[in-house]
GUKE-212956 format. One record per atom (N, C-alpha, C): x, y, z. Coordinates in steps of 0.02 Angstrom, whole numbers, plus 50000, padded with zeros to 5 digits. Layout:
XYZ
...
//
This chain:
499165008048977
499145014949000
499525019348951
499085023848920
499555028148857
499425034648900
499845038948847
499815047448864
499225048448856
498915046848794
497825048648781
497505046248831
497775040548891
497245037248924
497405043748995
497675043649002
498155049049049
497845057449049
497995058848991
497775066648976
496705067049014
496445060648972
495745061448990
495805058949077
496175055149102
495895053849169
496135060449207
496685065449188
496635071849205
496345075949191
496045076149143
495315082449144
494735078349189
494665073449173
494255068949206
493835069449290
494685070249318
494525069949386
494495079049389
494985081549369
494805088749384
493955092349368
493645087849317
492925089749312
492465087449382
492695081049384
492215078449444
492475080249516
493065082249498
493095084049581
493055091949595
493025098549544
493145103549536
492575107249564
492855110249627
492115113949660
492045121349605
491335122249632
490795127949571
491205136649601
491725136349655
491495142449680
492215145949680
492595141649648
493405144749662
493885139049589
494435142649581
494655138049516
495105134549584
494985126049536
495145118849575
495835120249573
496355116149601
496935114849601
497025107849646
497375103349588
497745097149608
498595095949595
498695089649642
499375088849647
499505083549595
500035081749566
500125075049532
500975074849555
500855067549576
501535065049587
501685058049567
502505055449564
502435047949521
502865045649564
503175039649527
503665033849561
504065037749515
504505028749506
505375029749480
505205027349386
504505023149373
504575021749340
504785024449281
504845022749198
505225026249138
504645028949118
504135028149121
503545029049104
503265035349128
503475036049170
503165042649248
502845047649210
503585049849189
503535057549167
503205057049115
503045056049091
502675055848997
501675055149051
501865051949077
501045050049122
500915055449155
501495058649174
501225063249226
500995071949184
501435072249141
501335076549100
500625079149056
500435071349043
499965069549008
499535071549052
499485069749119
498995070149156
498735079949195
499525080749185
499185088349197
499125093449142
499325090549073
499015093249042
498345092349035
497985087949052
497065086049062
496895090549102
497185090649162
497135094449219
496925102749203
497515105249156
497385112749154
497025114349080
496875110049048
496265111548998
495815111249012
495705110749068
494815112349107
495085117749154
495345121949154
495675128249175
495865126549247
496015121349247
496305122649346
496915121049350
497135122049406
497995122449415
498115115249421
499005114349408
499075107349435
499805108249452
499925106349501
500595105549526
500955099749532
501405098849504
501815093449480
502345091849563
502215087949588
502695086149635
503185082449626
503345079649578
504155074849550
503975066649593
504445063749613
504475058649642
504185058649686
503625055949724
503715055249802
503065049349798
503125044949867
502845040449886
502095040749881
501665037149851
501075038249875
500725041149915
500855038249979
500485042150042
500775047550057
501455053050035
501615058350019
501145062749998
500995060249920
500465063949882
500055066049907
499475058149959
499075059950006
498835065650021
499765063650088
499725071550136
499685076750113
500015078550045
500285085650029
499465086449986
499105084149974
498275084349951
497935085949993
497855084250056
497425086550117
497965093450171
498695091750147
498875098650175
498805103450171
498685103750092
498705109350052
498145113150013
497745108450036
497055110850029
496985111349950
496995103549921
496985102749860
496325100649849
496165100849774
495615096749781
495365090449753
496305086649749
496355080849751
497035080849721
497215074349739
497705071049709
498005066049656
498465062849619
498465060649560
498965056549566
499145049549585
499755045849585
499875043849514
500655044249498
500705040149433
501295034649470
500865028549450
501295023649479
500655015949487
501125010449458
500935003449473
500945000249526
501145003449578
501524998849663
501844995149647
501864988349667
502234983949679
502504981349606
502114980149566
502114978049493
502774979849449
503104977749394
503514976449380
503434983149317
504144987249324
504134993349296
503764993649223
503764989249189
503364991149116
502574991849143
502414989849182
501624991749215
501684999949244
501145002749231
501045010449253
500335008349274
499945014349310
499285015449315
499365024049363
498605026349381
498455031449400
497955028449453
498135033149522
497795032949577
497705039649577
496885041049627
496855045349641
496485048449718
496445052449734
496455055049818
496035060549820
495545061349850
495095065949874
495455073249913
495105078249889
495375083349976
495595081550031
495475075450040
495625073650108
495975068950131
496245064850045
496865059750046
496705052550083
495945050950050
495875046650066
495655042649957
495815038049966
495435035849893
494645036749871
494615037849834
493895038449788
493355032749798
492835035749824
492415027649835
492085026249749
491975022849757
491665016149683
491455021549636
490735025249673
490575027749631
490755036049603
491185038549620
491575042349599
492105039049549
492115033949572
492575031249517
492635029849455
491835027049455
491415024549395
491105031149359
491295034849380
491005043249352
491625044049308
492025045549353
492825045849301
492545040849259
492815036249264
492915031549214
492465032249162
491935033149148
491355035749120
491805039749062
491885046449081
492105051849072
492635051549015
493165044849048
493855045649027
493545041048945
493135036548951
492845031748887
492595036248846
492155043148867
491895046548836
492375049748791
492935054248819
493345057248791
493795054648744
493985047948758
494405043948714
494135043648636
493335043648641
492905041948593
492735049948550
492845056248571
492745061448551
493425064748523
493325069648472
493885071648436
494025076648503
495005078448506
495365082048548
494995089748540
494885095548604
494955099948590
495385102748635
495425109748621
496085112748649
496005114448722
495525114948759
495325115548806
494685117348842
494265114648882
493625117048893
493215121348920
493815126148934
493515132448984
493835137948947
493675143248981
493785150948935
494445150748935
494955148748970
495815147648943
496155143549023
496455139249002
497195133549033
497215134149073
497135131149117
497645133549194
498225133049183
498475133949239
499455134549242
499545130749277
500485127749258
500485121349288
501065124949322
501035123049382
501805123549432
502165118249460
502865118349458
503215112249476
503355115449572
503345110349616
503395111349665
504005106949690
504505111149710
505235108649735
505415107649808
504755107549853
504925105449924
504325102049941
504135094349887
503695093149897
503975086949945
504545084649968
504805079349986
504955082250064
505415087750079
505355090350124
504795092750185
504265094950139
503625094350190
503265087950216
503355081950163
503385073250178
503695071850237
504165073050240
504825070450280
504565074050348
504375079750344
504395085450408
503525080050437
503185078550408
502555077750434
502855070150474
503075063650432
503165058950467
503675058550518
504145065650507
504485064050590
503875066150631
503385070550636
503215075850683
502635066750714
502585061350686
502165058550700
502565054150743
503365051550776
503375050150801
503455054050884
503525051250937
503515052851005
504065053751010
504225058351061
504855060651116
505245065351078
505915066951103
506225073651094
506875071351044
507245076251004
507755074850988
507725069950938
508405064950958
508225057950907
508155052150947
507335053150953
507155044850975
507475039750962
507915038650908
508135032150873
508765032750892
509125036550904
509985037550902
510305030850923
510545030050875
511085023550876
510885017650867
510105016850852
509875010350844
510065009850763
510395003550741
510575002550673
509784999150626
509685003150571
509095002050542
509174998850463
509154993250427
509224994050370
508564994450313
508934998350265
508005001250233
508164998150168
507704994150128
507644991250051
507054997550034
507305000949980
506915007349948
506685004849901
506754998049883
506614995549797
506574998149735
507125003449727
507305007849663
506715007849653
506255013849698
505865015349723
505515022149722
504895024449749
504985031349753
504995035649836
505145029749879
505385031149966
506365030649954
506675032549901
507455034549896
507645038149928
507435044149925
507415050649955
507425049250030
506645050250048
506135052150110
506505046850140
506575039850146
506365036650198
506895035650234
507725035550204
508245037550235
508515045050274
508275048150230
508185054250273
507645057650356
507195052450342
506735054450409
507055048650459
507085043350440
507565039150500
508185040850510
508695043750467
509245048450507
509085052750540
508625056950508
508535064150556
508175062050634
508015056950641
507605053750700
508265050050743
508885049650721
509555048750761
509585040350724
509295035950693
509355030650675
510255029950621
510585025350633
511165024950573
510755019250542
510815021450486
510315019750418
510975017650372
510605011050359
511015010250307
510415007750246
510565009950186
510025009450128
510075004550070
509695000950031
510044996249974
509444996349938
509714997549872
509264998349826
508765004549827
509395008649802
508915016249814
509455018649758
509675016349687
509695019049623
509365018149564
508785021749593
508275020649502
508365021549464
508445018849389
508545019349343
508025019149271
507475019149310
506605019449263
506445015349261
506925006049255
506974999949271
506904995349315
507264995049352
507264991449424
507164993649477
506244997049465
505904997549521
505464990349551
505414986549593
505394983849621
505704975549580
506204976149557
506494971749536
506994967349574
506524961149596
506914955649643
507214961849705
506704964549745
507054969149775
506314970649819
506464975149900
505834978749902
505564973249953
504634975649952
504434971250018
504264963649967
504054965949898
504144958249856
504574953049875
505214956249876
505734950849871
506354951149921
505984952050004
506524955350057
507174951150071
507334946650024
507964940650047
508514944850046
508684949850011
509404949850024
509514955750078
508904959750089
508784964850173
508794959950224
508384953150217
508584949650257
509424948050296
509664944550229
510324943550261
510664948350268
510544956950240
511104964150273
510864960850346
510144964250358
510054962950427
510504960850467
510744954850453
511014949150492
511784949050477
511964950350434
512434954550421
513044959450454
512574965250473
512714969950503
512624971350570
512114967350598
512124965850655
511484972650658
510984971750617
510504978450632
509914974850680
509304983050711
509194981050745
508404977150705
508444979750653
507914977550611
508114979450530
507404978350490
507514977650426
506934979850409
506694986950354
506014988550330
506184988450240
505574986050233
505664983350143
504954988450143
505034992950087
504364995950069
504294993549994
503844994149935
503694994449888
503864999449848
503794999349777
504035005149738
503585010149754
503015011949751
502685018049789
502585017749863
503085013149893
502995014549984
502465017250000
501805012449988
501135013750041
501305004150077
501805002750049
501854994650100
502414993650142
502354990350184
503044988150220
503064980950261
503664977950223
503544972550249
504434972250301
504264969050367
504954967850399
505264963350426
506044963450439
506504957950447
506794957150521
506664955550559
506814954050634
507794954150636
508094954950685
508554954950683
509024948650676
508494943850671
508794938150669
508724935050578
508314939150543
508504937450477
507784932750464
507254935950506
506614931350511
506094936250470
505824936750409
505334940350360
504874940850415
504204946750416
503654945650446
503204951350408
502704948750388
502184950850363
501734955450377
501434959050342
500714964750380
500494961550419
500074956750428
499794952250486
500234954150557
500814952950552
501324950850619
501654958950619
501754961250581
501804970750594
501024973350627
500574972650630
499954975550657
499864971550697
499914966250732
500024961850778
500404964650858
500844967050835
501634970850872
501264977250877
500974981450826
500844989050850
500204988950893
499514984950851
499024984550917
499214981350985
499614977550993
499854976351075
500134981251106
500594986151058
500784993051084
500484997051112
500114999651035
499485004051064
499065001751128
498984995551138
498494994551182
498814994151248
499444992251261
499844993951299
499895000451340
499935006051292
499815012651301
498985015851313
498565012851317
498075014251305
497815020451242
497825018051198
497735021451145
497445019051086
497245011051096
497055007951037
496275010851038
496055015851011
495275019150986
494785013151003
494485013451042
493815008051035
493915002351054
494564998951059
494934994351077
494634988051005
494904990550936
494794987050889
495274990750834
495464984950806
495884981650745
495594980550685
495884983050636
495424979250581
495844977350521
495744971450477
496154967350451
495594964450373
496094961150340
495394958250279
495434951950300
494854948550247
494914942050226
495514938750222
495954941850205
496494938350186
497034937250239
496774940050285
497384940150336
497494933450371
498034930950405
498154924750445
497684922750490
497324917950509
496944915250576
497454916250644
498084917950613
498344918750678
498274926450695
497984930650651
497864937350685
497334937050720
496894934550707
496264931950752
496384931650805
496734924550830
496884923450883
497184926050938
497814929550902
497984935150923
497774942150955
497294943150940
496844948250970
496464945050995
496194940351025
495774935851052
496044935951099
496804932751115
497094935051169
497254939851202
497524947951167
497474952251197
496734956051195
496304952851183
495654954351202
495304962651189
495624960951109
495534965851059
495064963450985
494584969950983
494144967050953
494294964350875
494164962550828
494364961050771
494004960550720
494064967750667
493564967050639
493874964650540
493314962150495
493644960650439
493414964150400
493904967550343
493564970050262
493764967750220
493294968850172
493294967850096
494594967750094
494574965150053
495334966450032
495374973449980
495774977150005
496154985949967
495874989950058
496694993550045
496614998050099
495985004550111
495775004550050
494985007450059
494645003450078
494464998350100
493894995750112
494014995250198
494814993750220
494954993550271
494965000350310
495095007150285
494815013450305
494275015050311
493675013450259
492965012050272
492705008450333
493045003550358
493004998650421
493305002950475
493955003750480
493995008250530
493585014650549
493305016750510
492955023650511
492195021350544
492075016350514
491235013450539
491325009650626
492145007750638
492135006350694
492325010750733
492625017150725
493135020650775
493845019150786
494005013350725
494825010150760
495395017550714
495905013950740
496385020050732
497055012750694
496765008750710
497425004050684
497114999650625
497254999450545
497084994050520
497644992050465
497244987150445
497884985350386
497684976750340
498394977450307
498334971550245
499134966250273
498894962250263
499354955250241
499984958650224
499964960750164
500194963950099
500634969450129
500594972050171
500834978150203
500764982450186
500074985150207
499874990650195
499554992350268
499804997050286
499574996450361
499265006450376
498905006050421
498415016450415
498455014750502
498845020750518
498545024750586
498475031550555
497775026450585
497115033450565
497315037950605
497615038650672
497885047250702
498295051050687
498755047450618
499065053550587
499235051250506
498615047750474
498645049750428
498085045750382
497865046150336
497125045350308
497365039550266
497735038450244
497985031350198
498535025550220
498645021250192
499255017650206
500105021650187
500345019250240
501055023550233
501515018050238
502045016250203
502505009850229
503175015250275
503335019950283
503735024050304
503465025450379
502995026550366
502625031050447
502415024050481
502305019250437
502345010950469
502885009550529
503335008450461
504265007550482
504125011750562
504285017250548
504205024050603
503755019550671
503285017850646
502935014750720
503005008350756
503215006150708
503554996850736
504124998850762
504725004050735
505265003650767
505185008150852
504825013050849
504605016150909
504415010650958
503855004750923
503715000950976
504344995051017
504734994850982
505604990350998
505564996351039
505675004151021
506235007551064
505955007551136
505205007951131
504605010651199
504675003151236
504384998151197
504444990251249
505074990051265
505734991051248
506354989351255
506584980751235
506184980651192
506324971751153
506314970451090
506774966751072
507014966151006
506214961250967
506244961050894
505564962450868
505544956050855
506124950050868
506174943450860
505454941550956
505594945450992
505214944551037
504494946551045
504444953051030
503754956751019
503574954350973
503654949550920
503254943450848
502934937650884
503094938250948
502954931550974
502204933850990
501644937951008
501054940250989
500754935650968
500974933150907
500554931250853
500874923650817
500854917150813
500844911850801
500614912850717
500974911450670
500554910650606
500374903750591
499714903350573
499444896450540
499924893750461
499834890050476
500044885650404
499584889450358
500134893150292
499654894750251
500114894350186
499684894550122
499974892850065
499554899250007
499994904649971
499744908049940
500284906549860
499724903349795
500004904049758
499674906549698
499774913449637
499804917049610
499674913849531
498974911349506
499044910349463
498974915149395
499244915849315
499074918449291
498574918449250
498174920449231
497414920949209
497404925049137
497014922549087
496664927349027
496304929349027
495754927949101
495014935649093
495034932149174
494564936849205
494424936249277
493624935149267
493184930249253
492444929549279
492594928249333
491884928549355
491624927649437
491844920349460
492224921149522
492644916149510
492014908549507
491324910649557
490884904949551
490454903849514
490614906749444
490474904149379
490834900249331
491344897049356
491814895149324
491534886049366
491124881649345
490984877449377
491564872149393
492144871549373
492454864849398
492924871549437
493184875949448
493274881549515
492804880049573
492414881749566
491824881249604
491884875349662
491884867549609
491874861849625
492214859949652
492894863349663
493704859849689
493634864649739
493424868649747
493384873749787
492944871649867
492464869149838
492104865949898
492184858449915
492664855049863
492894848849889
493514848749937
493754856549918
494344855749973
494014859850060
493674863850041
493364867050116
493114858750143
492804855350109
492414849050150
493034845450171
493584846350129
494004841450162
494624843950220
494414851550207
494724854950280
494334855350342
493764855850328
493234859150401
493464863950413
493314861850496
493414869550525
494114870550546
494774865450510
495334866950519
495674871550458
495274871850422
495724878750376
495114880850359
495364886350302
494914888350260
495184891150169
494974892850121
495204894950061
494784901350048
495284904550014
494914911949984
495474909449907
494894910249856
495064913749814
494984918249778
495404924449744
494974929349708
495674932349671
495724937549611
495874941349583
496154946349598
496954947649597
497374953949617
496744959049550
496934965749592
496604970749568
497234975849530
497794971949508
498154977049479
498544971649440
498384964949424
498904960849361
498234954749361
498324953149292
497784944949259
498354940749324
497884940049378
498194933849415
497784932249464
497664927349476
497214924249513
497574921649580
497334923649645
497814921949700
497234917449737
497634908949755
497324905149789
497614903849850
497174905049888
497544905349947
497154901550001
497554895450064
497314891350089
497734888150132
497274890550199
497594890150264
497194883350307
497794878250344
497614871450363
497974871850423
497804862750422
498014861150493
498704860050491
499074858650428
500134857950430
500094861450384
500714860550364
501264865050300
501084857950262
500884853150246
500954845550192
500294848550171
499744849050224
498984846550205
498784853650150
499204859650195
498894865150170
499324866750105
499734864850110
500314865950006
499764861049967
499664855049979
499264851349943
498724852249923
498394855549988
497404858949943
497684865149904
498144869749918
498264875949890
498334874749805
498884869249800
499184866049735
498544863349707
498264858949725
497864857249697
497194863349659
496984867449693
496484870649675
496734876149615
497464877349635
497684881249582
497924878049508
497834871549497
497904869049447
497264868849399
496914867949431
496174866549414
496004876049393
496094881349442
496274887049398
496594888749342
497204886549345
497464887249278
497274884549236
497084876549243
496914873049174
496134876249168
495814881249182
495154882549160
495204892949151
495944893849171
495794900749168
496474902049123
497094897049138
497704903749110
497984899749026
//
């Protein structure tokens, strides 16, 4: 990711998304990374050489950007930021009017665009003169004001419940301590000094061990780990017990449905999620639907079903009634509401959901073919489904943001299922990394 790749994906999107009848205006906002600012710069200078405005929002969380894109009646948005990935990684996301992600083929238009331009000599700009760029200094404040207004009751719902937050030198530093104080929560925070470096470094929903033991520690009533762009959240029971997207959407659809409020009375989850979310809604006799893996595909699903609750493994979790993307903050915000509303600690409300024996391990890769072109993949692949049946199953496929191949394979124990997992990922590596 350079400043040249940057500058064209900002004229880029401002061409394709720029309505005929009024000059466009977009937001661009980043993480903590060292990289940010040089990306983000880059990017609105693209932006206002096709004469439209761009407003620079500084730090703020992903699903921030979102909101302040569909608040503001933008006509799109511009993340600079890698998520979870390890600070020398950068990339660019981007968000519709309406703060939801770009489907495929809008995407593949950009992209088009941005190859084109790379390949053409620079000019100074493509319209009769620049737009103007404005920096916007209460772009965090209007963040903060929207995800309190999304929880229930008066005052501070939370007062006195002890909360601890992992920010993962992050870009939820700011926001996410501040909206759980102002909600009456005593917050205590770790890992919220960025340094352009150690954004999600051994830290965060990656690596929640040492939120774990504050937790337990301090005697809190829970533990929320978000990612360096906080669209994830992963959490820590008060007893110092990790739990996953699976077992966070587990806890809120029993809520919601509790309340009568779960839309349609359906859930929706990927491929990748636990067999014990299955079951789990099987029992509370909630429907369960699956997508493609990326929180777009799972908003596409909710939208084709009517659900209001979906989500990832990974922690990435969307209530669709107050807000169009994944939020790990407005997450946090609804798991802890559901402790305050059931009146039970989250070591109890986990009990929902039973997780299967599962084994996910991360191989690294030099190109990604289709994984069932790769014939001895292929082959180990269906020697281990025959030798699971219908007591597990395997997915493998390709993170969409690092060369790594994730094999993943759920059985009948923790022996049978480490062993097909190990095995198939060797046979990956020795043919891919």
């Amino acid at each position: 990711m350079t400043a040249e790749v940057a500058l064209q994906v900002g004229r880029a999107v401002a061409k394709s998304l720029e309505p005929d009848d009024r000059q466009a205006r977009f937001v661009v906002g980043q993480d903590t990374r060292i990289s940010g600012d040089m990306l983000a710069h880059a990017v609105v200078s693209g932006i206002s050489s096709t004469g439209a405005r761009a407003e620079l929002l500084g730090v703020l969380p992903t699903p921030g950007i979102a909101y302040l894109t569909r608040s503001s009646g933008a006509q799109g948005g511009i993340v600079i930021s890698a998520s979870h990935n390890p600070y020398e990684d950068n990339g660019i996301k981007v968000f519709s009017a309406e703060g939801t992600k770009l489907a495929d083929d809008m995407e593949e238009q950009i992209e088009r665009q941005v190859l084109a331009g790379l390949a053409q000599p620079a000019v100074a700009w493509s319209s009769g003169e620049p737009g103007r760029i404005w920096r916007i200094e209460d772009a965090g404040e209007r963040y903060a004001e929207f995800l309190s207004s999304c929880v229930g009751g008066n005052g501070e719902p939370f007062a006195g419940i002890r909360v601890m937050l992992d920010c993962a030198h992050g870009a939820t530093c700011e926001v996410a301590p501040r909206v759980f104080a102002g909600l009456g929560a005593a917050v205590e925070a770790i890992h919220v000094a960025p340094d352009g470096r150690n954004i999600n470094a051994e830290c965060g929903s990656q690596h929640p061990e040492r939120l774990a033991q504050r937790v337990v520690a301090v005697k809190a009533r829970l533990g929320l780990a978000f990612d360096g762009d906080g669209d994830r959240l992963i959490a820590v029971d008060e007893t110092g017990e990790v739990l996953s997207g699976d077992r966070i959407l587990a806890v809120c659809a029993a809520h919601l449905k509790s309340k009568g409020l779960l839309a349609n009375n359906a859930v929706v989850s990927t491929v990748m999620s636990n067999n014990g979310l299955g079951a789990a809604m099987k029992q509370l006799g909630v429907r369960h639907v699956m997508a493609a893996v990326g929180d777009r595909y799972v908003m596409e699903a909710m939208r084709a079903h009517g659900a209001v609750l979906g989500g990832e493994d990974s922690g990435h979790m969307i209530f669709a009634g107050h807000h169009s993307t994944g939020d790990g903050i407005l997450s946090g915000l609804k798991l802890l509401e559901a402790l305050v509303e059931q009146g039970k600690p989250l070591s109890e409300l986990k009990r929902i959901m039973a997780v299967f024996p599962q084994e996910l391990i991360n191989v690294a890769v030099r190109s990604k073919p289709p994984v069932e072109s790769v014939p001895e993949i292929s082959a180990v692949i269906d020697a281990v489904e025959r030798q699971l049946g219908d007591q597990g199953r395997v997915l493998v496929r390709y993170s969409g943001t690092q060369q790594i191949c994730r094999v993943m394979v759920e059985g009948p124990s923790e022996e049978k299922t480490r062993a097909c997992c190990r095995r198939i990922a060797a046979v990956v590596e020795k043919a891919l990394g």
